[in-house]
C-alpha positions in Angstrom: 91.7 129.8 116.8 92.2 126.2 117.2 90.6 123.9 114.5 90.6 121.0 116.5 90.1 119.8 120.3 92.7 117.7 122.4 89.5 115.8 123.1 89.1 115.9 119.6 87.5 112.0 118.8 89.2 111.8 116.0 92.5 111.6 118.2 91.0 109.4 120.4 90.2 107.2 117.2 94.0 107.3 116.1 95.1 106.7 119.5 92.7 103.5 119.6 94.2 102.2 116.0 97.7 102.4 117.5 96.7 100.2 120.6 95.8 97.7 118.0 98.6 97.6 115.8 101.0 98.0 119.0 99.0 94.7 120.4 99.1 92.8 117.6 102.8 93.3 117.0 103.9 93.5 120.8 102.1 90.3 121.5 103.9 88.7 118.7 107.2 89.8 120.2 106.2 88.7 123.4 105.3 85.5 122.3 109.2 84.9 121.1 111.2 86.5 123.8 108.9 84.6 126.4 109.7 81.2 124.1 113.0 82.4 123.1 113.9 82.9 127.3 112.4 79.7 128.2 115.1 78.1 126.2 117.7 79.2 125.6 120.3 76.7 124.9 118.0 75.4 122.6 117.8 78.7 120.9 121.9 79.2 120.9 122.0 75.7 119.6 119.8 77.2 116.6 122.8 78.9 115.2 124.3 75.9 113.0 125.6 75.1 109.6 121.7 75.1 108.5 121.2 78.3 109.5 123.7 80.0 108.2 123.0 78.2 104.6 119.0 78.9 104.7 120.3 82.9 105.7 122.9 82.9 102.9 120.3 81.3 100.2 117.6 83.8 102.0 120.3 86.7 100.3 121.2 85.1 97.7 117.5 84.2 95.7 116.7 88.0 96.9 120.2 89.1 95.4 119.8 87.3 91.9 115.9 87.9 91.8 116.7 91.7 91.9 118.9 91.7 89.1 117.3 89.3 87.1 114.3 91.8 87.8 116.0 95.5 87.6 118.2 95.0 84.7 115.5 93.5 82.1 113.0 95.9 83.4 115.4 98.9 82.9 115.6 98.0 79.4 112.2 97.6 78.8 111.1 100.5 80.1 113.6 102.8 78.1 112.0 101.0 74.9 108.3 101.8 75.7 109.5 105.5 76.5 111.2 105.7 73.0 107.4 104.6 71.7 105.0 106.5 73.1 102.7 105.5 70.9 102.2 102.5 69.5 98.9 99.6 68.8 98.3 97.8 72.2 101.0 100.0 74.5 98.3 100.6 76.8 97.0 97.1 77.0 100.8 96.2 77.9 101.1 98.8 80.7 97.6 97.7 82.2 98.8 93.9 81.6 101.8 94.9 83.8 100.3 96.3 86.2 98.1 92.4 87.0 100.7 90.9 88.7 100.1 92.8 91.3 97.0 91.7 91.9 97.2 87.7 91.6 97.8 86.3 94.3 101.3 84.6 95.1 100.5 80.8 94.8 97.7 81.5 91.3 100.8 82.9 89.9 103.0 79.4 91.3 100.8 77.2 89.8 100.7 79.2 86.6 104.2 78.9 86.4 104.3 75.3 87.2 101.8 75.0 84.5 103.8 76.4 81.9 107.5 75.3 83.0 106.5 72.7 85.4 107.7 68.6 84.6 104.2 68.2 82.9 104.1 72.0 82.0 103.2 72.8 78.8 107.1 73.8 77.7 108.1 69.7 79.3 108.5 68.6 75.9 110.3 71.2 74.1 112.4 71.3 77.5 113.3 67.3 76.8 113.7 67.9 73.6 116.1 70.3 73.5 118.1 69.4 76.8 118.2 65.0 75.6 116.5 64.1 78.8 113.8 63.9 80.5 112.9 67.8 81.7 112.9 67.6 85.7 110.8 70.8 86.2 111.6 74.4 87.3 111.6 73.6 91.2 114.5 75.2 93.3 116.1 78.0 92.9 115.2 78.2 89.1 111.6 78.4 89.8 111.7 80.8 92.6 113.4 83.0 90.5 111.3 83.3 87.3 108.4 83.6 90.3 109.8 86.8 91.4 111.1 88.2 88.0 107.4 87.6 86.6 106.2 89.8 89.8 109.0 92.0 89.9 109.6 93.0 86.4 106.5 94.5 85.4 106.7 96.3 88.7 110.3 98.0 88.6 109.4 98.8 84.5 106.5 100.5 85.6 108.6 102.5 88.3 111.3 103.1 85.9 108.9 104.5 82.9 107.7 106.9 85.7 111.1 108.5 86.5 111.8 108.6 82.7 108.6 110.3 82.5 109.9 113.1 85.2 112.3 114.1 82.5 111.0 117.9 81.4 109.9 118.8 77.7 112.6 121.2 77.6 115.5 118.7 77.2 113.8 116.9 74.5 113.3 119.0 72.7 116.5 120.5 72.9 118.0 117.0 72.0 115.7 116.9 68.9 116.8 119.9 67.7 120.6 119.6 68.2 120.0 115.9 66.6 121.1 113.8 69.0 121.1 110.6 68.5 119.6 107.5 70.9 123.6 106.8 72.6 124.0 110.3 73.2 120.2 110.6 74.4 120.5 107.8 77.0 124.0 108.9 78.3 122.8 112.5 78.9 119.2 112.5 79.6 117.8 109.0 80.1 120.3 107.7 82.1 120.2 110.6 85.1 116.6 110.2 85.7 117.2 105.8 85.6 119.9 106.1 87.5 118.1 108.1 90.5 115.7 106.1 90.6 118.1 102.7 90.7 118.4 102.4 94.3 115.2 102.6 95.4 113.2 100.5 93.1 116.1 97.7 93.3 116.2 98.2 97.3 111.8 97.7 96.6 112.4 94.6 94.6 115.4 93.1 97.0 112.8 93.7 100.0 110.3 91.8 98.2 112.2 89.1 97.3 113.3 88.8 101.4 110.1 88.3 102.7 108.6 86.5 99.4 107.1 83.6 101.4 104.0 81.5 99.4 106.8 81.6 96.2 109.7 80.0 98.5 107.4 77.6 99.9 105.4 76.3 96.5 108.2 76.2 94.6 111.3 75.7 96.8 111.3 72.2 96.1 113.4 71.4 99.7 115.8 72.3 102.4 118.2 73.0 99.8 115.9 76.2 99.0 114.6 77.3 102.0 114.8 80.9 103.2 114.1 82.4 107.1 110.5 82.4 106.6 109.9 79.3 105.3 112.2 77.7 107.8 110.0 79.8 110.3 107.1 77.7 108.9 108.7 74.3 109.1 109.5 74.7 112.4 106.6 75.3 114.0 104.5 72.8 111.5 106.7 70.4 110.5 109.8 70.1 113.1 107.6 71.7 116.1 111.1 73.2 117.6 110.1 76.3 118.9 113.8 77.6 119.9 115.0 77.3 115.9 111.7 79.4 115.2 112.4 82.0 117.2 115.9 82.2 116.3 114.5 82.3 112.6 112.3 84.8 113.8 114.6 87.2 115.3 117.0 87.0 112.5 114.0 87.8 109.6 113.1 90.7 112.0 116.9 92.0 112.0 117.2 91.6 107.9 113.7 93.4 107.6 114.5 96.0 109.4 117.7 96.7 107.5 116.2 96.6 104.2 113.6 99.0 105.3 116.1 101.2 107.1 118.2 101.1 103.6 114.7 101.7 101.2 113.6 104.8 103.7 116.8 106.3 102.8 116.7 105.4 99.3 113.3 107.1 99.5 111.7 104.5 97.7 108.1 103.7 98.4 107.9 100.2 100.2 104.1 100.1 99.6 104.7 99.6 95.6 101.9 101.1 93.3 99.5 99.2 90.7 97.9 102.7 89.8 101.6 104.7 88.1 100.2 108.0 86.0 102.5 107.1 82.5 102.0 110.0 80.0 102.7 109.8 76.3 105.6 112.1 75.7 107.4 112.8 71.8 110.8 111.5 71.6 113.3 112.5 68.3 113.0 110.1 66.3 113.8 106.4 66.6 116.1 104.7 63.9 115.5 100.9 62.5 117.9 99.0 64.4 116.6 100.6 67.8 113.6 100.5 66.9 114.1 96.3 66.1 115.5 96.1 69.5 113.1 97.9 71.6 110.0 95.5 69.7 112.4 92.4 70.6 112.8 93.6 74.6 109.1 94.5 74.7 107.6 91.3 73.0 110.1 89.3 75.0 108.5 90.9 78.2 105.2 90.9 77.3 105.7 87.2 76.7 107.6 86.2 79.8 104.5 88.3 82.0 101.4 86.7 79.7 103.0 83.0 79.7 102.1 82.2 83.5 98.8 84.1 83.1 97.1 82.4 80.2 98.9 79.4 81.4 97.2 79.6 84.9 93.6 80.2 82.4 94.0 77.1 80.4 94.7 74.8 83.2 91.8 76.4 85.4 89.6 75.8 82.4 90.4 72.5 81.8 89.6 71.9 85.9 86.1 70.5 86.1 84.9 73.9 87.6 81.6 72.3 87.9 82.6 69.5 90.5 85.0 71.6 92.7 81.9 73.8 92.9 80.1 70.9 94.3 82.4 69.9 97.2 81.3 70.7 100.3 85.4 72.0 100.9 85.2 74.2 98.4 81.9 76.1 99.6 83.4 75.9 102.6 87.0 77.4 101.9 85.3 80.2 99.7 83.0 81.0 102.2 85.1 81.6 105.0 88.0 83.2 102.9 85.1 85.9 101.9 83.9 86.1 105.4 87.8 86.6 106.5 88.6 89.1 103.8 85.5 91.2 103.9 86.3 91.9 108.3 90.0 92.6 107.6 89.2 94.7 104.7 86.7 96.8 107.2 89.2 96.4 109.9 92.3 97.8 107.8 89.7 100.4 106.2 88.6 101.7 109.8 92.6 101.5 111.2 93.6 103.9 108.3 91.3 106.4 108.5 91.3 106.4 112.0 95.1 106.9 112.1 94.8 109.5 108.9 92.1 111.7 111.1 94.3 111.7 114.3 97.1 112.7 112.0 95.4 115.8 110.6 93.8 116.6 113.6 97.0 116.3 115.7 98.5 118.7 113.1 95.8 121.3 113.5 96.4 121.4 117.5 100.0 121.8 116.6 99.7 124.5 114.0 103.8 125.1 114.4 106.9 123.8 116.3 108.4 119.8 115.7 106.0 116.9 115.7 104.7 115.5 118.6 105.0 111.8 119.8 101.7 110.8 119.2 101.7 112.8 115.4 104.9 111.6 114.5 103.1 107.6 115.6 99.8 108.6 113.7 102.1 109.4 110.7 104.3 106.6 110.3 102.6 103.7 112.8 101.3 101.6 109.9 104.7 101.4 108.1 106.2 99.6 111.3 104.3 96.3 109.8 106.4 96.3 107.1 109.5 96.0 109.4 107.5 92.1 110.6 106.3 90.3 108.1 102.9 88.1 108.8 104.6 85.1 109.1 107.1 86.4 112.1 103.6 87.7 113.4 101.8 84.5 113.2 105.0 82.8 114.3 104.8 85.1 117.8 101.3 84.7 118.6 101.8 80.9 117.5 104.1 80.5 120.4 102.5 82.4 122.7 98.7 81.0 122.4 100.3 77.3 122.5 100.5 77.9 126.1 97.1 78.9 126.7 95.2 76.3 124.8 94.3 75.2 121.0 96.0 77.4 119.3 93.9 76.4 116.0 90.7 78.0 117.7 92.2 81.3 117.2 92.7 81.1 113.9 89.9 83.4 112.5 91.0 86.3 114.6 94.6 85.7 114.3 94.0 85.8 109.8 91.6 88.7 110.0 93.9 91.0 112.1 97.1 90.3 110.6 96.0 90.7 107.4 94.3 94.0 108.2 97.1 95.5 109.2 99.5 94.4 106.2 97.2 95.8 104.1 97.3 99.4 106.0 100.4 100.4 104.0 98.2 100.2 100.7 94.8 101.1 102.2 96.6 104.6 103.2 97.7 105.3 100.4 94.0 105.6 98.7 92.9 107.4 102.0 95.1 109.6 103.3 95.4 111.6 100.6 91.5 112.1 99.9 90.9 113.0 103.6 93.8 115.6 103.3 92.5 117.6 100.3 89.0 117.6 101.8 89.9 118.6 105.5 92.1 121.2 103.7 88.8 122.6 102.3 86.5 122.0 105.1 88.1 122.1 108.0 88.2 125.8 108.8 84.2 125.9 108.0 83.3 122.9 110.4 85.0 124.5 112.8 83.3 128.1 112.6 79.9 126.5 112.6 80.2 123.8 115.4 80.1 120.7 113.4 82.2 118.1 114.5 81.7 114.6 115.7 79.1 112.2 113.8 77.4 114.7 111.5 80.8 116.4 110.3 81.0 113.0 109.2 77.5 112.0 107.8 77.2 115.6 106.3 80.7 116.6 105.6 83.7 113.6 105.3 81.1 110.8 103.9 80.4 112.2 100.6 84.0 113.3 100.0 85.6 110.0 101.4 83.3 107.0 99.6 85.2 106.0 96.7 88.9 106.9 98.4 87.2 104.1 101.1 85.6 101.8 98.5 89.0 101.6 97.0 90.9 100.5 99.8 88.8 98.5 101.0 88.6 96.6 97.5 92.8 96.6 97.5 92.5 95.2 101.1 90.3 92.3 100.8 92.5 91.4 97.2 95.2 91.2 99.5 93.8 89.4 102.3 91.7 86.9 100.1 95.3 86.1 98.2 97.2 85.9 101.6 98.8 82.4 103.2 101.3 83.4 105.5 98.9 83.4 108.5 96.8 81.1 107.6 99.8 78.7 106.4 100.3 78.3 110.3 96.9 78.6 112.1 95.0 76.8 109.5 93.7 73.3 110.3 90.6 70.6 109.0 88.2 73.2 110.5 89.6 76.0 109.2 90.3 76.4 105.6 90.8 79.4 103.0 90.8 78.6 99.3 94.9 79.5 99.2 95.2 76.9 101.9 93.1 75.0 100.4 95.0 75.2 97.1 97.9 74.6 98.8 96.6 71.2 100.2 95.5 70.3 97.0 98.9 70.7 95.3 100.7 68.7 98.0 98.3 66.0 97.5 99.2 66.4 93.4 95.8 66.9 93.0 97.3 69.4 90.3 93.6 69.9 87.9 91.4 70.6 91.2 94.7 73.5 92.5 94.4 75.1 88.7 90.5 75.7 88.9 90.8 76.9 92.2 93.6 78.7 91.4 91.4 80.2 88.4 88.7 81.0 90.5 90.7 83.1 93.4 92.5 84.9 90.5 89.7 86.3 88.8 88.0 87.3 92.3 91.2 89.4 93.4 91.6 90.5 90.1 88.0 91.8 89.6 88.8 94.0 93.2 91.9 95.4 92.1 90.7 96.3 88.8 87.5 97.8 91.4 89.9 99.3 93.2 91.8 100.6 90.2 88.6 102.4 88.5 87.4 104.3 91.9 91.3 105.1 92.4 91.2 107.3 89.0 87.3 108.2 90.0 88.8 109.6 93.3 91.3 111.4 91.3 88.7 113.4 89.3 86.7 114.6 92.6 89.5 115.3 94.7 
């Protein structure tokens, strides 16, 4: 007996959801092969000495980032695996798991704050260098940008394949006395180094399409990568053939890097939420023990600096006046407004696409996947392939044609970021909806109940805090987001990112911290939401 219907809504639901996606990112490439066909000699003419040094610093930033983030966080997680218990080692894994959730330009300015050319470390800087300190734009401050995301990130991922190590072996080293060289070379060092490629080919793909860090903090054309150069052309230059050359060529370097991380079988989606479990180690002598305080202090450090520097500044902001400005209201307003529909939208995409999966599954029963299942299954990881801006970028050129291409700008932020946060919205859905079809399935189907009361009686009460969750990651996401926006935002049409943005180009630097401080604490109180009904799912399911 068949559990469920080729006219099974549910299917129809998923089939609807991968319309939308396929729109949104088929219009974009429409967009640049219409533009790109229109001209092109001017798009050959593209390929010149410029771009071939903004794609060879676009690999190089991403090449240095990842070490700068991989080694130091392999380190540091072997230290907090030799102490699994110690005063405040919880507070530093929940401390680096906030990165996550600041958004890309707070965590600019709270860098700029701290090692900026009026940052709080200026004067030590001039002191010890002789000269005035010229500030940490460039390539310098792009990089400690992506090592203070990355690093707390790929320790996290690291202390969870250390933690895949059985009991067994342990305690087989403890009792054969082996010491920590021995320990790492045999057991440690297996488990780190399986898990190498994937979280550096993670952090490498981050740093590739890192686009709010490149463009705060670049500094110039001298540090520029392809989707920043994607940005100035359309903005700045208005050369539509060099930003679809752009285009095409951060499509082609995406793809790769995915292709590579698929295979590497890391997970592109990252993870705030990593289960770390206290294990017993033999024990730990001085001199390790010295070293693994000094790597964990230093990291600690390095990850609280920008943070409490991003606090201070924002304190020091007269909260009370930005609060006033009709801008402000404004910027917060609509930056709500945006996130709360693309939170709903990317919500309703993912279940719908996790529901035609499971349903498509149960028509199947046996035999290979079908089109349509294997489309349900992995249909929301083809946005990680085009990153917002080379969607934005697409529709930019293709709605210039058609009128003011600023009007559009609401739909054009909500959809995008809807579907870049599927990847993560999934991830606290489909796994909910699983384990309760699993149970529940079979029974529906025996007594009838399908359609709206399957879900009003049946899917609702199991699925609310797997929803509630995602939808709290999403809207983190989308109220932190600039890439779209960055493009189709105008006068009339302002989120507080672009808005912060605007106010750090005018060096309006006090009114960018308390903003900043203000859309920091908002996406960190959802994540931390989102955190809480994550472990709350956990239980039930």
């Amino acid at each position: 007996m068949a559990l469920a219907r080729p006219t099974d809504p549910r299917i129809a639901a998923g089939v609807i959801a991968l319309a939308a996606i396929t729109l949104l990112i088929g219009g974009a490439f429409l967009g640049l092969l219409f533009e790109g066909a229109h001209d092109l000699s001017g798009a050959w003419a593209a390929f010149d000495p410029y771009l071939l040094r903004v794609v060879r610093f676009t690999l190089w930033q991403a090449a240095l980032s990842t070490l700068l983030s991989v080694v130091p966080a392999l380190l540091v997680a072997r230290a907090l695996s030799r102490h699994p218990r110690f005063f405040g080692r919880g507070f530093i894994l929940q401390l680096f798991a906030l990165p996550l959730a600041l958004p890309a330009i707070v965590a600019a300015l709270g860098i700029l704050a701290l090692y900026g050319r009026a940052g709080y470390f200026a004067g030590l800087s001039s002191a010890v260098g002789g000269q005035d300190w010229p500030g940490i734009y460039g390539l310098s401050g792009i990089l400690v940008a992506h090592v203070f995301f990355n690093l707390p990130l790929a320790t996290r991922l690291f202390l969870e394949a250390l933690q895949t190590i059985p009991s067994d072996q342990w305690r087989l080293a403890s009792q054969l006395g082996m010491g920590a060289r021995p320990a790492f070379r045999l057991i440690e060092w297996p488990a780190l180094r399986a898990a190498l490629p994937g979280i550096a080919g993670l952090v490498f793909m981050l740093c590739v399409t890192s686009f709010t860090i490149v463009l705060t903090l670049g500094g110039g054309p001298a540090a520029t990568t392809l989707e920043v150069g994607i940005y100035q052309a359309l903005r700045f230059d208005f050369d539509p053939a060099r930003a679809v050359t752009l285009t095409f060529l951060q499509i082609a370097l995406t793809f790769v890097v995915v292709l590579v991380l698929t295979r590497l079988g890391a997970n592109v989606a990252g993870d705030a939420n990593l289960p770390v479990a206290p294990r017993r180690y033999p024990q730990v002598n001085g001199a390790e023990a010295s070293l693994n305080a000094a790597l964990i202090v230093g990291a600690l450090l390095f990850v609280a600096g920008p943070m409490a520097a991003t606090v201070t500044a924002g304190l020091s902001a007269d909260i009370g006046r930005l609060a006033g400005e009709a801008a402000v209201r404004q910027a917060t307003l609509t930056s709500a407004a945006f996130a709360l529909l693309s939170a709903l939208l990317s919500v309703m995409l993912s279940l719908a696409l996790t529901m035609a999966r499971g349903a498509l599954a149960l028509n199947r029963r046996s035999g290979p996947k079908t089109l349509l299942e294997h489309a349900t299954d992995t249909g929301a990881g083809f946005v990680l392939v085009v990153p917002p801006i080379v969607i934005g970028a697409g529709w930019f050129l293709l709605l210039r044609h058609a009128g003011d291409v600023f009007a559009i700008a609401p739909l054009m932020v909500v959809t995008v970021n809807a579907v870049m946060a599927m990847p993560f919205a999934l991830r606290a859905v489909r796994p909910a909806y699983d384990a309760a079809s699993a149970r529940h399935e079979r029974l529906c189907a025996q007594l009838g109940i399908s359609g709206l009361a399957r879900w009003r009686l049946i899917d609702w009460p199991s699925m609310r805090r797997p929803l509630a969750t995602a939808f709290a990651f999403a809207m983190a996401l989308s109220l932190g987001d600039l890439g779209v926006i960055a493009l189709f935002g105008s006068d009339s049409v302002q989120t507080l990112p672009y808005l912060l943005l605007a106010r750090m180009g005018s060096y309006r630097t006090q009114d960018a911290a308390g903003l900043a401080l203000l859309l920091g604490l908002v996406c960190l109180a959802l994540v931390l939401a989102a955190d809480r009904l994550g472990k709350g799912t956990a239980r039930d399911v």
